[in-house]
N, C-alpha and C positions, 0 to 999 in steps of 0.2 A: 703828081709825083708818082712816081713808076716804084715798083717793088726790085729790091735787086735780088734776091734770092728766093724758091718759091714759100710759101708759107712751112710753117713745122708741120708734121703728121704727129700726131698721135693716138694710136690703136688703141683698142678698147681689148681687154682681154677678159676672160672667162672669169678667169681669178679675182679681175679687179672688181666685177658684177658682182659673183659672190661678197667679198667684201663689202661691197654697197649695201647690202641686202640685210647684213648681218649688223653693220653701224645702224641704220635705219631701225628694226628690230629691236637694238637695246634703247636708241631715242627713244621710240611709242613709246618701251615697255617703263622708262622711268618717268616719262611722261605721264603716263595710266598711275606709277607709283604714286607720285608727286599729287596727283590728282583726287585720288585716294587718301594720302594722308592729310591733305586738308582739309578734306569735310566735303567735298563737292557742292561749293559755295560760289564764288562772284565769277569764275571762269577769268581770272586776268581783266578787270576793269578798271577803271580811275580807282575804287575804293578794296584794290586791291591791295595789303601790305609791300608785297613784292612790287608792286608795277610802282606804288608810289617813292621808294626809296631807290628803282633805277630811275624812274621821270625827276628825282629832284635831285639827284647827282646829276644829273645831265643839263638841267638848264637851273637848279637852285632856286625854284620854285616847287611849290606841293600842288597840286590838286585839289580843288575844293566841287562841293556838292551845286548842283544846279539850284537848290533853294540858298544856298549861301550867295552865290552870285546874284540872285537876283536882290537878296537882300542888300548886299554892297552895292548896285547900281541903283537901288531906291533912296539908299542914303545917299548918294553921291549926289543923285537931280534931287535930293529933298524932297522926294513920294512922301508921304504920309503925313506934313508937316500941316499945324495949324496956321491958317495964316493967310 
């Protein structure tokens, strides 16, 4: 399938670089904020507050710890059971 027209141009100009530069800039800088006022602690993991309340809006599950999991799948084959 052939193109009928050439592709769009679009220039890059001086101004819109600066701009870049300067969005970017305040990112880091609230990023550094954000980072700071939390204590400099889990760095965004599963057992982070933030990450788990966007991860459980999103699919409606929570996140749980690697010793919970594996306790769930021990109960599930019945690990531990006398018998």
């Amino acid at each position: 399938m052939a193109l009928r027209r050439p592709p769009t141009r679009v220039e890059l100009k001086a101004d819109d670089i600066v701009e870049y530069e300067q969005i970017m800039s305040e990112r880091q800088l609230a990023a550094e904020d954000a980072a700071a006022t939390k204590g400099g602690g889990s760095g965004g993991g599963p057992n982070d507050s933030a990450y788990s309340g966007a991860y459980s809006s999103k699919t409606g599950k929570t996140p749980t710890s690697a010793a919970k999991r594996k306790a769930n799948i021990a109960e599930r084959i019945g690990a531990g059971r006398a018998g």
